[in-house]
N, C-alpha and C positions, 0 to 999 in steps of 0.2 A: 515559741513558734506558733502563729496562727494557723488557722482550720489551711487556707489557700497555698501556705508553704510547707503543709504536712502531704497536700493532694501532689502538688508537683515534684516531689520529692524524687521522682524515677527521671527526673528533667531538669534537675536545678543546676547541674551545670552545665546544662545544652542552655538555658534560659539566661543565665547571668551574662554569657557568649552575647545572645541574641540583646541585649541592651546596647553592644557596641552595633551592631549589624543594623540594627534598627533607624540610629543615631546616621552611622554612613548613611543608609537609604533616604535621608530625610536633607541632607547635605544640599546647600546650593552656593554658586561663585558671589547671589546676591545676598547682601548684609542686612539688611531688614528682614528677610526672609528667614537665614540663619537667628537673628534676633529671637524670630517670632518661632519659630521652630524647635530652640532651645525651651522656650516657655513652652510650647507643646508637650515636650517630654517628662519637664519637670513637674507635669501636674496628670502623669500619666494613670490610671485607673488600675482594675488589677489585676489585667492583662489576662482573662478568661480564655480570651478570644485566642489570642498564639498560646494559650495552653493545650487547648482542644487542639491546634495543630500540632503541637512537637508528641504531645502522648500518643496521638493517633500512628502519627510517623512510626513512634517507638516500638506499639504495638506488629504493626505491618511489617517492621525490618530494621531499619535503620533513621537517625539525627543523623544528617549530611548539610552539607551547602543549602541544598533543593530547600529542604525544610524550612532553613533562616531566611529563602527567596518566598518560600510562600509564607509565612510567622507575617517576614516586614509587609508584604503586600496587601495582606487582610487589615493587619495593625495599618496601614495607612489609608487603605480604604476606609477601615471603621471612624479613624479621626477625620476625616475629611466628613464623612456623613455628621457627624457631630458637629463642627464646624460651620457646616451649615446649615443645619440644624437649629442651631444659637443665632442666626441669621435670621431663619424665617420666622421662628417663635417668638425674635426681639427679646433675648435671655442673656442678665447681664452676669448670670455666675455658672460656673460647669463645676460639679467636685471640689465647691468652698474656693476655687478659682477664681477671677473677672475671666468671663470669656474673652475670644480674642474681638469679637467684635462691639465689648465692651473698652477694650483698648485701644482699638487700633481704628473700629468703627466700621461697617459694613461692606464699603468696597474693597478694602482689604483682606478683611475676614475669607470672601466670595471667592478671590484671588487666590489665597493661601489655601485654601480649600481645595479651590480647581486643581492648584501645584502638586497638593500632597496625594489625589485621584490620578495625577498624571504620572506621578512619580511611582506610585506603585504598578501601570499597568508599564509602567518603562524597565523596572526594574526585572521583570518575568523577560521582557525579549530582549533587554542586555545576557539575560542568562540563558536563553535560546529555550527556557522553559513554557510556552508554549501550550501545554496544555492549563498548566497554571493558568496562565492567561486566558483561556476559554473560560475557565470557573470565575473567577476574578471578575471578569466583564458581565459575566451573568448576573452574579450578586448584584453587579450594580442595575441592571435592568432590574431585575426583579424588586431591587426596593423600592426606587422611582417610581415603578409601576402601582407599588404596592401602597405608596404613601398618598400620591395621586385618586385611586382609588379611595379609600379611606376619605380623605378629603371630600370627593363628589357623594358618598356614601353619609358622609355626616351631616352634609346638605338639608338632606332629606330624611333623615331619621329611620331609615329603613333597612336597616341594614341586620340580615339575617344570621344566626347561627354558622351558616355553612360561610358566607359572603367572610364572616368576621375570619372565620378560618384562613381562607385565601389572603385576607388581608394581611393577618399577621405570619403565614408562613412566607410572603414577599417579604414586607416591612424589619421581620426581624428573624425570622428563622433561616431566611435563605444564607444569610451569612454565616452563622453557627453552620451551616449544610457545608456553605464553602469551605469554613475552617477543616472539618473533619474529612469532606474527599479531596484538598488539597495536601493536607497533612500524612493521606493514603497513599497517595500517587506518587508526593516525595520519598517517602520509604519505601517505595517499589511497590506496592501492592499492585493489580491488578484489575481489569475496569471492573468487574463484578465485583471486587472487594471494597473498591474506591464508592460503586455505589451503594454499596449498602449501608457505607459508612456516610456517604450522604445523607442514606435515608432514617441511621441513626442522630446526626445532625438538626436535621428535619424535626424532628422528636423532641429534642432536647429542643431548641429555639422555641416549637409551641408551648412547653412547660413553663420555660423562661419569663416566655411574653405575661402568661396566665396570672405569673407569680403578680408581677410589674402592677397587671390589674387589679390584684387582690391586695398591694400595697394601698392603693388610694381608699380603700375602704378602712383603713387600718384591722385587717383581721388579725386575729391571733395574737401575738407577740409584736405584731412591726408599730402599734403605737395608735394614736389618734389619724382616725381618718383626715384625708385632704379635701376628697373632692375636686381637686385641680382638672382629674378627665372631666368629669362633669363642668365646670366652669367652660370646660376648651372646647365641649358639646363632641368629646370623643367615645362613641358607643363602645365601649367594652362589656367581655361577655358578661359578667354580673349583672348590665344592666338588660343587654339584649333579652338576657333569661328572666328577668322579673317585666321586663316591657311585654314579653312571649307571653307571658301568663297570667297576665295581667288584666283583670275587666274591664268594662269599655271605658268605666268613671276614670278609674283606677287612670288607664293607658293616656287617656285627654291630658289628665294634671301630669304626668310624667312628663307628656313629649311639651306640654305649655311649659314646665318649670326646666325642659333643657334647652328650648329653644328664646325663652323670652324672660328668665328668670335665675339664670344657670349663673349671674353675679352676686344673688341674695344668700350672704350665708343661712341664715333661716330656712329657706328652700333647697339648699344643698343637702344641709343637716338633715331635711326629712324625708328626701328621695335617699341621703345615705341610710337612712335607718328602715325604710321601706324597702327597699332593695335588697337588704340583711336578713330582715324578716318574712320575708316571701322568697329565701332559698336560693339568690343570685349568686352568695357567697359560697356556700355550700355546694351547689352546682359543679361555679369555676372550679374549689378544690377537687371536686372529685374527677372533672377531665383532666385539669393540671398533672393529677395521680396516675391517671389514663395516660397519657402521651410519655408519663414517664417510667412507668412498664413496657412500655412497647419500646423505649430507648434501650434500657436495660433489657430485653430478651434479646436483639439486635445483638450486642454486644457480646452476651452467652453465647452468640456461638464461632466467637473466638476462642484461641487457646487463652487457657490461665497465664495470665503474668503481673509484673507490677503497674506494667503502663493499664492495663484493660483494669487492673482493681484501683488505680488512679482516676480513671475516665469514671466508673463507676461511680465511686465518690465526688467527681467533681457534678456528674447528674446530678447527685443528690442534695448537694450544697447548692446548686441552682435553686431548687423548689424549698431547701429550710432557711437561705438569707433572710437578714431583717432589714436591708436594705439594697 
C-alpha cells in the first residue's frame, strides 16, 4: 500500500464508489467524445483533488450524493484546465500519456475541454446543488484570472513577492480552496465552518504551488534541476527572492538571461545555481513550511478523528513528494 492509499484510508470506499460516479459525470450520447473521455480516465492522476473533498466531507458529517456531485465537479474542472492547458503550452505528453491534443490535435482538444467545464457546472444544477455551483464557478474565474495575470506579469519581469502570492493562490490554490469548502458544505457543515476550511484549502494550495517551484531547482531529494520555469520566463518565488536581493550587476544578468537567454542551457544552469546560492531555495522552503503551519493550526481546531488526521497527512505529503 502506497503513502496516498494509507492517507485515504477513512475514504477508500467512498472513493472506489466515486470512479463509477465520476465516469457517469463524464458520459456523452457523442462517440468521439466518449472515446476521448474514456482515455481521460484511464490516465487519471492521483486524485488529490476529490481526496481533500471526501475527507473534508467526512470530517464535517457525513460521504453522501452531495459529496460525489462536488468530488466529480472539481475532478472535471481540474481536467478540463489541464486539457487546455496541453493546448496552450503546445505539450505533447500529460503523465507519460500523449495528451489529448497530441492525438486528436488542438480543435478538438479545446472542445473536449469546454465539454468537460460544462459538464461539471451541469452536473451541480441537475442536483439542484447550487451552492456547489457558486464555489465551482469561482475556481474557475479565479484561475483565468490568475493565469492571465501571471502571463502580463512575466512580460515584464516584475513581478513581486506579494503579486506572486495572488498569482498563485488564483492559479492553483483556489481550487484546493474549492475542494475543501465544497467537500464542507456537502457534509453539512456550516458557512463559518465551510469557510474556514476554505481558508485551510487556501493554505494547502500555496504550499503545493511552493513545492512545484522548488521541483525545478531540483532541491533536496526531487533530483536534477530542470529549469523548464526559467526556459518559460515563469518568475517563481526562488527566483523573485534572489532577483529581490540581488545587486544591480547581479539583477541586469538575471533579468538579460531570462528574458533573452532563458534557451542556453549554460545560462539556465548558472541562474540555477546562483539562485541556490543566494538563498532563493531556502527562502521558498521556509514559506512553503509557513503556509503549511497555518493549514495544519486551521485544522486543530476541529475535533480529533481519522478523516482530520488523514487531511493532516495528506498536507504533509503535499510539501514531502518527489514529484
Amino acid at each position: 500500500m502506497n503513502e496516498l492509499d494509507r492517507i485515504k484510508i477513512p475514504v477508500a470506499e467512498e472513493m472506489e464508489k466515486f470512479e463509477d460516479h465520476f465516469r457517469n459525470a463524464m458520459r456523452s450520447d457523442h462517440f468521439l467524445l466518449n472515446k476521448i473521455t474514456h482515455y481521460v480516465i484511464k490516465r487519471k492522476g492521483k486524485q488529490m483533488r476529490p481526496m481533500f473533498v471526501f475527507l473534508c466531507s467526512k470530517m464535517c458529517g457525513v460521504v453522501n450524493e452531495n459529496t460525489h456531485t462536488a468530488a466529480s465537479m472539481i475532478e472535471l474542472l481540474h481536467t478540463a484546465t489541464l486539457v487546455h492547458d496541453d493546448v496552450v503550452d503546445d505539450a505533447n505528453m500529460r503523465r507519460g500519456f500523449f495528451s489529448i491534443n497530441a492525438l486528436w490535435k488542438n480543435k478538438i482538444a479545446v472542445l473536449v475541454g469546454d465539454y468537460l467545464l460544462s459538464r461539471g457546472l451541469m452536473i451541480s444544477v441537475e442536483a439542484g446543488q447550487f451552492d456547489l455551483l457558486r464555489i465551482t464557478s469561482r475556481a474557475v474565474q479565479e484561475m483565468s484570472e490568475g493565469e492571465l495575470l501571471q502571463q502580463e506579469k512575466s512580460r515584464l519581469l516584475n513581478i513581486t513577492e506579494e503579486v506572486y502570492y495572488k498569482i498563485i493562490a488564483q492559479k492553483t490554490a483556489s481550487l484546493v480552496a474549492a475542494c475543501c469548502e465544497s467537500g464542507a458544505i456537502a457534509g453539512g457543515a456550516d458557512e463559518q465552518t465551510s469557510k474556514k476550511l476554505r481558508e485551510f484549502g487556501l493554505k494547502v494550495g500555496l504550499a503545493f504551488q511552493l513545492k512545484d517551484d522548488l521541483f525545478d531547482y531540483g532541491n533536496g531529494d526531487i533530483g536534477k534541476p530542470t529549469g523548464i520555469d526559467i526556459q518559460e520566463r515563469k518568475m517563481t518565488l526562488p527566483l523573485i527572492y534572489a532577483l529581490q536581493n540581488a545587486n544591480s550587476s547581479d539583477r541586469r544578468r538575471i533579468i538579460n538571461t531570462v528574458k533573452n537567454h532563458n534557451t542556453e542551457p549554460k545560462r539556465v544552469r548558472e541562474l540555477v545555481q546562483y539562485v541556490s546560492a543566494h538563498g532563493g531555495l531556502d527562502y521558498a522552503v521556509k514559506k512553503m513550511k509557513e503556509f503549511r503551519n497555518e493549514a495544519i493550526a486551521i485544522l486543530e481546531t476541529f475535533p480529533a478523528s481519522s478523516a482530520r488526521e488523514s487531511l493532516q497527512q495528506l498536507v504533509d505529503y503535499t510539501i514531502n513528494r518527489e514529484k
